[in-house]
VOVO-915980 format. One record per residue (C-alpha): x, y negated, z negated; residue in three letters; chain; residue number from 1. Coordinates in pm, whole numbers, plus 50000, padded with zeros to 5 digits. Last residue first. Example, Ala and Ser with C-alpha at 12.3 -4.5 7.8 and 13.67 -1.06 7.14 Angstrom:
<markes>
(marke (51367,50106,49286),SER,A,2) (marke (51230,50450,49220),ALA,A,1) 
</markes>
This chain:
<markes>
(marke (96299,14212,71050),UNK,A,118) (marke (96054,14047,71296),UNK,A,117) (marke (95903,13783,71062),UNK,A,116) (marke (96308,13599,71037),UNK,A,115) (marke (96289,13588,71377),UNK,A,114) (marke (95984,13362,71407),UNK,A,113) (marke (96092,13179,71101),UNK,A,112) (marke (96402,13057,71242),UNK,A,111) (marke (96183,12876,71546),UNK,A,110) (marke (96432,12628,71702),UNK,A,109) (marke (96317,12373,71907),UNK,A,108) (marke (96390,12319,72249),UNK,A,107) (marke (96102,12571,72362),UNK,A,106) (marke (96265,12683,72717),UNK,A,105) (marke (96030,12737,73019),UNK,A,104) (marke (96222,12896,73327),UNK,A,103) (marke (96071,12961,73670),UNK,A,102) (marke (96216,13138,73963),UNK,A,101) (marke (95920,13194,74084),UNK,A,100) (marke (95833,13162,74471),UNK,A,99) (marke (96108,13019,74738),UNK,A,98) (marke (96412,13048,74549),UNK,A,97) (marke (96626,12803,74426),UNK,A,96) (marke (96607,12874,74070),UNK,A,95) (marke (96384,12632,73814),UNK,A,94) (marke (96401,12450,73491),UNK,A,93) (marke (96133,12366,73220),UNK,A,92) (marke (96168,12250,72940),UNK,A,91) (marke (95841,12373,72712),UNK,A,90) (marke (95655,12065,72531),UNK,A,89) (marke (95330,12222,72667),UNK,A,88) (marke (95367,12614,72685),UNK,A,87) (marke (95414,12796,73020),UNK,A,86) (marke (95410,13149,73030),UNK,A,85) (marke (95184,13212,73293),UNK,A,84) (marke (95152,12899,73548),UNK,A,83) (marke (94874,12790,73722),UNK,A,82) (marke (94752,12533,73480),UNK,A,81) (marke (95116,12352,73428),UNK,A,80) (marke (95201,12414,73815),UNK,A,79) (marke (94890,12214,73889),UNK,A,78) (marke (94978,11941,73651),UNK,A,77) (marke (95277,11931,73860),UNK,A,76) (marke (95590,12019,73634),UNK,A,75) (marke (95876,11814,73584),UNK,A,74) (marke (96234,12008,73693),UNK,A,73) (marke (96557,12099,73556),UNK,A,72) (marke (96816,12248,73815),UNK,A,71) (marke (96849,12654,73845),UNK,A,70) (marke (97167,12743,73945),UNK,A,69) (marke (97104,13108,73794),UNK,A,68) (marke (97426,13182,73698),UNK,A,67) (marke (97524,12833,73601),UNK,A,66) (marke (97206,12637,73486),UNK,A,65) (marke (97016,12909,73350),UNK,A,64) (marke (97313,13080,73162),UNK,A,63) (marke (97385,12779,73009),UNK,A,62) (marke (97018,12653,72911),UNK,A,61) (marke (97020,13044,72783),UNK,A,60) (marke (97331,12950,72574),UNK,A,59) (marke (97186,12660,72439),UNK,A,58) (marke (96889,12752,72348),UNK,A,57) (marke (97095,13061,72120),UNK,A,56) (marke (97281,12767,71968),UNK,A,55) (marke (97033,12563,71851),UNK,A,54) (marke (96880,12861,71633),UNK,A,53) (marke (96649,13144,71662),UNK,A,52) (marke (96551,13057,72022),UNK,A,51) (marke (96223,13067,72225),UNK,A,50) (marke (96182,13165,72549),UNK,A,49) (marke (95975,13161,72867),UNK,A,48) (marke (96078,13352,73190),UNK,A,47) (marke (95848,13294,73534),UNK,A,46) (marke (95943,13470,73819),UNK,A,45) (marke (96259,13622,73770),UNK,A,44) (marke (96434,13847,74004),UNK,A,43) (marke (96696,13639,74137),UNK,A,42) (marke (96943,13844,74100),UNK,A,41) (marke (97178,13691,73933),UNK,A,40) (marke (96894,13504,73706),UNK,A,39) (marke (96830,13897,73615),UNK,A,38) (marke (97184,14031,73633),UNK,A,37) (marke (97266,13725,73340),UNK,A,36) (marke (96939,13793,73126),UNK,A,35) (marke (97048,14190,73151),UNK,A,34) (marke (97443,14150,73103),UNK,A,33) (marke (97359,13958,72796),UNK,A,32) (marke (97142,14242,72633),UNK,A,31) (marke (97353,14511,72698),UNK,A,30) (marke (97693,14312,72568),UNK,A,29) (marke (97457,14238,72228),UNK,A,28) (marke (97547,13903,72048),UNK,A,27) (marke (97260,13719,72257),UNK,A,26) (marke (97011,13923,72105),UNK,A,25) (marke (96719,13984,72252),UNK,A,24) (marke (96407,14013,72111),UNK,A,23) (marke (96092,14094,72305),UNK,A,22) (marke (95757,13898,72396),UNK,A,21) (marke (95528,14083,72566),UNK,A,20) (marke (95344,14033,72896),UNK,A,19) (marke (95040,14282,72967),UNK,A,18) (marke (94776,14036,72821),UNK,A,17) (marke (94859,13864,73140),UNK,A,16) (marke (94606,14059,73317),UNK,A,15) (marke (94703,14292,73637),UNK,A,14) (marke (95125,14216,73617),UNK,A,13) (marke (95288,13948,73827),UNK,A,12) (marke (95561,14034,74037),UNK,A,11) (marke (95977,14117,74073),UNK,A,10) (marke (95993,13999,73711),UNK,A,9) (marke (95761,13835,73437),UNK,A,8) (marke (95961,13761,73129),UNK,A,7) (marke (95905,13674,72747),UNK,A,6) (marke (96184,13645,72569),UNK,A,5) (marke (96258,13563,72171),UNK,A,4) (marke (96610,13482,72163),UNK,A,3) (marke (96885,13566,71909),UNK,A,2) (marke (97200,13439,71787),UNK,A,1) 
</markes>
């Protein structure tokens, strides 16, 4: 059960060429207690991800909605342009927070994504 997460925290890097995709997997203690501090914390500003299967979307929708009491939301069109990680089709969710707190969740799964990175 693996994710595929890209994640812009505490502030926005110099070019967005900086932001890298990175596998977690959702099996791994280390790996779980770091999406869970980070929506804890409140330390995400924009977070986009992409699951292996149903079940990994699921538990990040989870995570999102409980730790992070993030609701989902529409974007503005203005929100859609301005924002980093955002891909059309994404659902999108946001925490409570004044800036960021932005989640974009592809809610289909992409196998063959994890299945190039072994």
């Amino acid at each position: 059960m693996q994710l595929l997460v890209s994640i812009i925290d505490w502030e926005y890097p110099s070019t967005k060429e900086e932001i890298q995709p990175t596998v977690w997997n959702m099996q791994d203690q280390n790996h779980v207690m770091g999406i869970v501090l980070s929506y804890g914390n409140g330390v995400i500003l924009e977070l986009r991800a992409e699951g292996e299967n149903e079940e990994a979307i699921e538990f990040l929708r989870r995570i999102a909605l409980s730790t992070g009491q993030s609701i989902k939301i529409e974007l503005s069109s203005e929100e859609k342009q301005n924002l980093w990680l955002y891909h059309e089709g994404d659902e999108c969710y946001r925490q409570p927070m004044r800036e960021g707190g932005y989640t974009f969740i592809n809610p289909e799964p992409q196998p063959k994504k994890f299945s190039e990175s072994t």
